[in-house]
ROSE-4610 file (N, C-alpha, C; in Angstrom, 1 decimal, always signed):
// ROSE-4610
residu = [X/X/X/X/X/X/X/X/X/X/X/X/X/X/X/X/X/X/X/X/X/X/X/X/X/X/X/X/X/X/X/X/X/X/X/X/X/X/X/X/X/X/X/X/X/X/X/X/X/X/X/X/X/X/X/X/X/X/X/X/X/X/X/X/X/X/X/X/X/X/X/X/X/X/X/X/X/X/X/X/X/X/X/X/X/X/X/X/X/X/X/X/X/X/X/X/X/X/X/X/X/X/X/X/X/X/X/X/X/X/X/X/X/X/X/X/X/X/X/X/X/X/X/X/X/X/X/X/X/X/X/X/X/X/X/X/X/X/X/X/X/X/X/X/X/X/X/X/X/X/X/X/X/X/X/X/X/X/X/X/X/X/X/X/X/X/X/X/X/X/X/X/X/X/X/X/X/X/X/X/X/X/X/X/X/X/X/X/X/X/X/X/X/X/X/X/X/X/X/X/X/X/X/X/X/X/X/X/X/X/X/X/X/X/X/X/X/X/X/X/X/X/X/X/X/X/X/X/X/X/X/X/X/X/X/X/X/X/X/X/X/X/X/X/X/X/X/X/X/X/X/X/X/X/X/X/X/X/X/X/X/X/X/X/X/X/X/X/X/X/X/X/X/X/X/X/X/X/X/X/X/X/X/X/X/X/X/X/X/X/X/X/X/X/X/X/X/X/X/X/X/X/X/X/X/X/X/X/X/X/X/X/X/X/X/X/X/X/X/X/X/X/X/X/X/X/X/X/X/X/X/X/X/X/X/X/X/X/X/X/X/X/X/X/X/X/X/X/X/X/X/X/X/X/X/X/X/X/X/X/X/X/X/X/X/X/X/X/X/X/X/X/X/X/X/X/X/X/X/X/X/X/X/X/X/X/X/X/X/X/X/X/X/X/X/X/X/X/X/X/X/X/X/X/X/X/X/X/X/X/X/X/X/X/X/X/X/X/X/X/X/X/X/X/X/X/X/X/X/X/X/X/X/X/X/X/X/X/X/X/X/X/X/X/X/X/X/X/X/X/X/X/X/X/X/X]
num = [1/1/1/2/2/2/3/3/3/4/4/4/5/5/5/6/6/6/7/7/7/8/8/8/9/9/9/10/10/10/11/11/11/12/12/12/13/13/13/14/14/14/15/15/15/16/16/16/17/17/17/18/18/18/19/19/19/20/20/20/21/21/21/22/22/22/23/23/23/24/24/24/25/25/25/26/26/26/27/27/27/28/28/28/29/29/29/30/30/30/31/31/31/32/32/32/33/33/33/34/34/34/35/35/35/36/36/36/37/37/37/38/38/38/39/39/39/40/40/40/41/41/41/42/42/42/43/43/43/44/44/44/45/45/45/46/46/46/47/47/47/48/48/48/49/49/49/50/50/50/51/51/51/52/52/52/53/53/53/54/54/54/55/55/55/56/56/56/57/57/57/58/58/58/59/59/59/60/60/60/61/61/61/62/62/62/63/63/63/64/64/64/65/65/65/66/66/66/67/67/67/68/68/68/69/69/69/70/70/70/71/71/71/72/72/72/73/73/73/74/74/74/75/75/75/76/76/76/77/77/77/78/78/78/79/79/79/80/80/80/81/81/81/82/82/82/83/83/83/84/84/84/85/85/85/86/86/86/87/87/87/88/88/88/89/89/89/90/90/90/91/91/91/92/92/92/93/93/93/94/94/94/95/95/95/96/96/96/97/97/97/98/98/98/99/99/99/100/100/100/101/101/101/102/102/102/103/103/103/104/104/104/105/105/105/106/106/106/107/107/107/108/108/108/109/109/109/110/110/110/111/111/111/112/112/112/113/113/113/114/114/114/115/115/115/116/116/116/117/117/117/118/118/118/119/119/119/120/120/120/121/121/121/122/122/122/123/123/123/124/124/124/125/125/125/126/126/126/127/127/127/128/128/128/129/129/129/130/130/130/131/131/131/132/132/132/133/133/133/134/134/134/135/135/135/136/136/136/137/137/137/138/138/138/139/139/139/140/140/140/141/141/141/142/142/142/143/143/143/144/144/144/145/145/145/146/146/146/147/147/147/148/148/148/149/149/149/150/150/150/151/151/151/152/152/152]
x = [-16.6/-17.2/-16.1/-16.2/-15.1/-15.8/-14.7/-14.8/-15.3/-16.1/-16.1/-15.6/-15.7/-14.5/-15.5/-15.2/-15.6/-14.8/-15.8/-14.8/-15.5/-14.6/-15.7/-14.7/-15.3/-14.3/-13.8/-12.7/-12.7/-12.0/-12.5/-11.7/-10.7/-9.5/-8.7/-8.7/-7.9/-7.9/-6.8/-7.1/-5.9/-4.9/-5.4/-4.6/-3.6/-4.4/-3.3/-2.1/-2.2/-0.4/+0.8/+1.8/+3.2/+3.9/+4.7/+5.7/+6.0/+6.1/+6.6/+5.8/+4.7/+3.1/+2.8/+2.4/+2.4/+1.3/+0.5/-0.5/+0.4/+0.7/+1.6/+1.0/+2.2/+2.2/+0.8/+1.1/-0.1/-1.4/-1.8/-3.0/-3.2/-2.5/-2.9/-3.5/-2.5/-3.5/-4.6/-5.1/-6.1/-7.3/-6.9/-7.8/-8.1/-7.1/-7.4/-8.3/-8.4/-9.2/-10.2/-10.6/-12.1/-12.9/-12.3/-12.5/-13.0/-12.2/-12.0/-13.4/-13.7/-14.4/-16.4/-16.2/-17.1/-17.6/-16.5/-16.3/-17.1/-16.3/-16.8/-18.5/-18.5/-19.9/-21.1/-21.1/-21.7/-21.5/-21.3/-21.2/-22.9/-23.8/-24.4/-23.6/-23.9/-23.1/-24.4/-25.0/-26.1/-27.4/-27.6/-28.8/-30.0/-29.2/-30.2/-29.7/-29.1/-29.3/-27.5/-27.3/-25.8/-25.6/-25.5/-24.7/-23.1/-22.4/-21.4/-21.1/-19.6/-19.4/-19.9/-19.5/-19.9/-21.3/-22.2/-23.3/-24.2/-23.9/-24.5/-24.0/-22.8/-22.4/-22.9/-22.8/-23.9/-23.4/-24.2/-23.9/-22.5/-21.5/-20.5/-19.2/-19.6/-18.3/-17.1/-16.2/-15.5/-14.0/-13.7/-12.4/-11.2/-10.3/-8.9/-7.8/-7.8/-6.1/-4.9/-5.0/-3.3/-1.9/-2.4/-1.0/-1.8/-1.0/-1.0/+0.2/+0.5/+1.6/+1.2/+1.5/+1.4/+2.3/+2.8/+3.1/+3.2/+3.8/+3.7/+4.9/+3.6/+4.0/+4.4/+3.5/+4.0/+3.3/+4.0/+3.5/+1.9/+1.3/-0.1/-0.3/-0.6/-1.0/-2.5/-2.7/-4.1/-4.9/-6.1/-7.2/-8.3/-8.5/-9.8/-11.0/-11.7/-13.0/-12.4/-11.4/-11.1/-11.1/-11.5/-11.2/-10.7/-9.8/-9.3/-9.9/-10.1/-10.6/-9.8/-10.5/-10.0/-10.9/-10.2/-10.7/-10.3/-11.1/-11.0/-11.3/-10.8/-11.7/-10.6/-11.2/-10.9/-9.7/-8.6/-7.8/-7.0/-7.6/-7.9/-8.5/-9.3/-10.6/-10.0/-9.6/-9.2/-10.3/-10.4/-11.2/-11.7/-10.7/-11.5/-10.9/-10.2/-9.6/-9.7/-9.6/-9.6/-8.4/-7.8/-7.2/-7.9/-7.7/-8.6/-7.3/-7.2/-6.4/-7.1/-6.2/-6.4/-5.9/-6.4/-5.5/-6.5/-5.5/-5.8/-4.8/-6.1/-5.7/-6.1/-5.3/-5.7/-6.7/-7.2/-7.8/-8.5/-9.9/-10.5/-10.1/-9.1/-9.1/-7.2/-6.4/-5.1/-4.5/-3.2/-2.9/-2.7/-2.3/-3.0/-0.6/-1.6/-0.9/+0.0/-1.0/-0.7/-1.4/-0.8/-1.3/-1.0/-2.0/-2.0/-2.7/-2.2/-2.3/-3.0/-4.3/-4.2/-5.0/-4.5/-4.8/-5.6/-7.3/-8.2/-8.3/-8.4/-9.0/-10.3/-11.1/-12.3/-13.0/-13.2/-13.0/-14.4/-14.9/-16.2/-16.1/-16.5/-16.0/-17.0/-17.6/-18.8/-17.9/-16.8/-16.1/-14.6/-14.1/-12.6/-11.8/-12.1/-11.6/-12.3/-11.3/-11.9/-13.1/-13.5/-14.9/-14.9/-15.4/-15.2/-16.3/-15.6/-16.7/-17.6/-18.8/-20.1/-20.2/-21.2/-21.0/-21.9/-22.7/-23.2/-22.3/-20.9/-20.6/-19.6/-19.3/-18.4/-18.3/-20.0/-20.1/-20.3/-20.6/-20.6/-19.3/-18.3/-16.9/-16.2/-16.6/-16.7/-16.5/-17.8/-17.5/-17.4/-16.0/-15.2/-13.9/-13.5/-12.2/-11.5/-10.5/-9.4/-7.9/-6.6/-5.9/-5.3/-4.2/-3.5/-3.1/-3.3/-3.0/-1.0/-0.8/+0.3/+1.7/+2.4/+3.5/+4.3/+5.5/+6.8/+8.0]
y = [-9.5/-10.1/-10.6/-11.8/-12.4/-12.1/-11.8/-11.1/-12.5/-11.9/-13.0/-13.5/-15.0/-15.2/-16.1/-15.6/-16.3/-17.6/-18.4/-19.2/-20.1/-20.7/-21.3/-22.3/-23.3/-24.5/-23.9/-24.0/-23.7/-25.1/-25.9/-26.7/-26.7/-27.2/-27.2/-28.3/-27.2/-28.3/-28.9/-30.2/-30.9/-29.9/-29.0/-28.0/-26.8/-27.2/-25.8/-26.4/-27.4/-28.5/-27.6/-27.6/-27.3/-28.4/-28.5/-29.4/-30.1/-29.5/-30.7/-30.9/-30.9/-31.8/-31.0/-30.0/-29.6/-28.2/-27.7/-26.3/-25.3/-24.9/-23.7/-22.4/-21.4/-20.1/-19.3/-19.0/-17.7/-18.9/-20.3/-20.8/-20.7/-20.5/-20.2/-18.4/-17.8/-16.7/-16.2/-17.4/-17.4/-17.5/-18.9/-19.7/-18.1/-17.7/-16.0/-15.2/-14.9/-14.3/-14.6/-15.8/-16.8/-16.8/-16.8/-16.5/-15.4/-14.6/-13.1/-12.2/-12.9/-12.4/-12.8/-13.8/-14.7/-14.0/-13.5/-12.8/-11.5/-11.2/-9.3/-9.3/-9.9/-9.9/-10.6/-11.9/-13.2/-14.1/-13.6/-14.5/-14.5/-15.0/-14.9/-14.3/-13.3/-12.7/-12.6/-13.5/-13.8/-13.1/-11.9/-11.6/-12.4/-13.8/-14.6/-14.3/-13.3/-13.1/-12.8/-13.3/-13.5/-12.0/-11.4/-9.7/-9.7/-10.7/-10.0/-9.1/-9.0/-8.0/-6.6/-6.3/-5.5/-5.0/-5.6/-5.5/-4.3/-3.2/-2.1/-1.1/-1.3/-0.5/+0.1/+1.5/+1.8/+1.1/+1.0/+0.7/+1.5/+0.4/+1.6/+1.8/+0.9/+0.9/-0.4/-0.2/-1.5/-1.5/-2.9/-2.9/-3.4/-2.7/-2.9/-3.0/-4.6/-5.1/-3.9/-3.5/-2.7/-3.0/-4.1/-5.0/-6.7/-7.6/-8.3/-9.3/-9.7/-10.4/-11.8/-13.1/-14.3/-14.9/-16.1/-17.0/-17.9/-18.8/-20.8/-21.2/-22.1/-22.2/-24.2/-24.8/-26.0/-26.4/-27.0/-27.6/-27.8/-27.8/-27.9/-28.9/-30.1/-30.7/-30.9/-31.6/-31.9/-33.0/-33.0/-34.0/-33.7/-35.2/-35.4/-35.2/-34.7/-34.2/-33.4/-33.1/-32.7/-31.1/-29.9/-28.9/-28.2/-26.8/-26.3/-25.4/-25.4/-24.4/-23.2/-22.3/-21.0/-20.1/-19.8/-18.7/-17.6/-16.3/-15.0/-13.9/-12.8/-12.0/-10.1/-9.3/-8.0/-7.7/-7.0/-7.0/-5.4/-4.7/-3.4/-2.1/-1.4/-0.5/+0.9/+1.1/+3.1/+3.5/+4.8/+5.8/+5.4/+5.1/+3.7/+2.8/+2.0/+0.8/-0.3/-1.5/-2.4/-3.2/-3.8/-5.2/-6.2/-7.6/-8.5/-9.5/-10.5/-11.5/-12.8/-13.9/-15.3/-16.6/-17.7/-18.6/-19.8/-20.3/-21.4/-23.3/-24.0/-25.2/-26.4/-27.1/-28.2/-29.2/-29.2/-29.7/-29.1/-29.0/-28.5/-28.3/-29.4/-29.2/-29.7/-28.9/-28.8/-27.5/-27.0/-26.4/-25.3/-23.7/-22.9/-23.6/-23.9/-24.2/-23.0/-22.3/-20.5/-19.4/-18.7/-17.3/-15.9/-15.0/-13.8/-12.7/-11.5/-10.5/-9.3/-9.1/-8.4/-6.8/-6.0/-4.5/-4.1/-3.8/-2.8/-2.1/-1.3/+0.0/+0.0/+0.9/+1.5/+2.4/+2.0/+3.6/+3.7/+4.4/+5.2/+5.2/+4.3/+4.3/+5.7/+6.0/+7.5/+8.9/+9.0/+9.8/+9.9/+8.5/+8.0/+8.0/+8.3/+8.6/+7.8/+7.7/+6.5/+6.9/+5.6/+5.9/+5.8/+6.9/+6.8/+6.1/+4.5/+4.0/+4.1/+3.9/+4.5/+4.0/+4.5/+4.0/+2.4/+2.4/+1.5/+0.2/+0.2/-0.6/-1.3/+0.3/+0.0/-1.3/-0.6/-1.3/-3.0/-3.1/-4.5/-5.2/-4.6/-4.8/-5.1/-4.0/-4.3/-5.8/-6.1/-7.3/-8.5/-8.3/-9.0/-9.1/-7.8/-7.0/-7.9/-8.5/-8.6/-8.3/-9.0/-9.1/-9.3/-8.9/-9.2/-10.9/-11.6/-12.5/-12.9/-13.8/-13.8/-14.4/-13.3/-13.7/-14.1/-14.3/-14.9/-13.7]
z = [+23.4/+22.2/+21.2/+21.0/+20.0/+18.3/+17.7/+16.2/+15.2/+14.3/+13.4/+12.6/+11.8/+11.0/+9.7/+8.6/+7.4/+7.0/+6.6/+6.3/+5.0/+3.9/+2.4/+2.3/+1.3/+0.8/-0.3/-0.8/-2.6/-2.8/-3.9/-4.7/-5.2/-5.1/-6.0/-7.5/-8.5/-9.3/-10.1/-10.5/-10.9/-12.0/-12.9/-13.6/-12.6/-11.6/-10.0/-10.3/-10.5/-10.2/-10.9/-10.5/-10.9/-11.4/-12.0/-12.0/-11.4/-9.8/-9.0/-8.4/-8.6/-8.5/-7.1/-6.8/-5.7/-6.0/-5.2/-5.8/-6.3/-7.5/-7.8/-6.4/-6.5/-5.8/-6.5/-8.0/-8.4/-8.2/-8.3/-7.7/-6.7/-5.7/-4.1/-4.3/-5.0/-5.1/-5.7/-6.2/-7.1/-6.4/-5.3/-4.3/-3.3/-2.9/-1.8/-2.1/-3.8/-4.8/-4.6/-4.9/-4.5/-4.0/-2.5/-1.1/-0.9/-1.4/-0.6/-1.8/-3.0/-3.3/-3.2/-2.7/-1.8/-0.6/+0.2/+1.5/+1.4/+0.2/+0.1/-0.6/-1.6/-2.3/-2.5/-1.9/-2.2/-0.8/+0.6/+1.6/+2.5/+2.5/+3.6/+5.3/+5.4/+7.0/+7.6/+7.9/+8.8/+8.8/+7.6/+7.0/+6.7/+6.0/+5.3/+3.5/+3.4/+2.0/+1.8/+0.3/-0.2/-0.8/+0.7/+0.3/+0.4/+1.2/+1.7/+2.1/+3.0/+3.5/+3.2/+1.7/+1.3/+0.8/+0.9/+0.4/+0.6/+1.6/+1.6/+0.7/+0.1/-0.8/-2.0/-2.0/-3.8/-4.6/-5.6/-7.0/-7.4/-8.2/-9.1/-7.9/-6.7/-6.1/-6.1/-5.9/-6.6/-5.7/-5.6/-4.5/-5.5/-5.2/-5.4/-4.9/-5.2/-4.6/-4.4/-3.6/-3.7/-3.2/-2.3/-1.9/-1.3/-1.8/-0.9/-0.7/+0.1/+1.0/+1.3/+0.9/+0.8/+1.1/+2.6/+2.8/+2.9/+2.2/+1.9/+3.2/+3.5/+5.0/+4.7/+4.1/+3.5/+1.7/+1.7/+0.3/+0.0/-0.5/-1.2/-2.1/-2.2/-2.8/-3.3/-4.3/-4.7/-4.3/-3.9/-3.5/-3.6/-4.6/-5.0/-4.2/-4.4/-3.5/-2.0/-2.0/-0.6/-0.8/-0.9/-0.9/+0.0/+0.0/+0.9/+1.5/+3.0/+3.9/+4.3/+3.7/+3.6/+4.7/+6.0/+6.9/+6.3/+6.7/+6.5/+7.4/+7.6/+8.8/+8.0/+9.0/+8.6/+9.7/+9.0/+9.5/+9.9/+9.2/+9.4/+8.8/+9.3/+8.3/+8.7/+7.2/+7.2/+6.6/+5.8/+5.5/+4.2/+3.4/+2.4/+2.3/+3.2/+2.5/+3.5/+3.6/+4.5/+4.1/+5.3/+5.5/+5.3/+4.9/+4.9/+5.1/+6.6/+6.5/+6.0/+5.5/+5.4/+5.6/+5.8/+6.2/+5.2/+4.7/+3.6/+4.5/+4.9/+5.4/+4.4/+4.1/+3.1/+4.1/+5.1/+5.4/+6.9/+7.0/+7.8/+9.1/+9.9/+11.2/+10.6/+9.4/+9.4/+9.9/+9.6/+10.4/+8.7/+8.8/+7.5/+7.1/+5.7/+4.6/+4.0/+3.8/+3.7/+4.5/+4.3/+4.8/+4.5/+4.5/+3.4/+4.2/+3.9/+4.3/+2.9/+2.8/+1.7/+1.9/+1.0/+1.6/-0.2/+0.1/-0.8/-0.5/-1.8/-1.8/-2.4/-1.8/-2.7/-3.2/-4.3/-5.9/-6.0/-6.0/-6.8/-8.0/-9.5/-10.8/-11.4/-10.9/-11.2/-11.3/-10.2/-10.2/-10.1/-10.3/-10.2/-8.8/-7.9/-6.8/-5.6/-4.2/-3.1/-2.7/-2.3/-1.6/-0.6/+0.4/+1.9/+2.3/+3.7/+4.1/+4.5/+4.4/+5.1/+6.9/+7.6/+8.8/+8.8/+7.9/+7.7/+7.2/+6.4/+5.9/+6.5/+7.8/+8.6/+9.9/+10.4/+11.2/+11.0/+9.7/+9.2/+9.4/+8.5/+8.4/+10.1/+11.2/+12.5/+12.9/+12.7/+13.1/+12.9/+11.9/+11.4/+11.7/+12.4/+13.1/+13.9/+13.7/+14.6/+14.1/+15.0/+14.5/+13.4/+12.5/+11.2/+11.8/+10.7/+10.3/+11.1/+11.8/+12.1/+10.7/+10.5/+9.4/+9.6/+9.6/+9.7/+10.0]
């Protein structure tokens, strides 16, 4: 069985620009943000309905970035109506935390522009401490499982 892979457009916008006219670094991490929170809370994953990944989760649970690792692999530029195709998939599930890789291509069928490795955690805000995955939330997350993202 091959694993599944998320994937959304996000826009870029003409304020992303740098100086040297090119998508600044913290907007590429903004665009992963986007994505990744599209992924986790708001993706249709074949239900019919915009749960996201996470969507079996109680109330009062909440993910936190604890690392992530970003590689600019080429320059980023901006285009008009063109948005950037941002794949996503899970990249590894502990007791509460997941991997989630990404690959950001300025154009659907380009080659990833960037790519990112990012590691949550998940807090119970009820009692301050992680939340251990459910089997339920697991098996979701499952089949999204593959490989880490290839780095440099």
């Amino acid at each position: 069985m091959t694993s599944q892979v998320y994937e959304c457009d996000i826009q870029v916008r003409l304020r992303d620009l740098n100086a040297g006219g090119h998508v600044d670094n913290v907007e590429v991490a903004r665009v992963i943000s986007e994505a990744r929170i599209l992924f986790m809370r708001f993706a249709d994953i074949g239900t019919g309905e915009p749960t996201g990944l996470l969507g079996a989760m109680p109330d009062g649970i909440v993910e936190l970035v604890v690392s992530q690792s970003v590689e600019y692999r080429q320059e980023m530029y901006f285009s008009p109506f063109e948005p950037y195709r941002v794949r996503m998939w899970i990249s590894k599930i502990g007791g509460s935390s997941l991997g989630i890789s990404t690959e950001i291509r300025t154009s659907a069928d380009g080659v990833p522009a960037a790519v990112a490795e990012t590691t949550q955690a998940l807090r119970d805000t009820a009692t301050g401490t992680a939340w251990q995955i459910s089997d339920e939330v697991r098996s979701v997350l499952e089949r999204y499982l593959d490989e880490p993202v290839a780095m440099r």
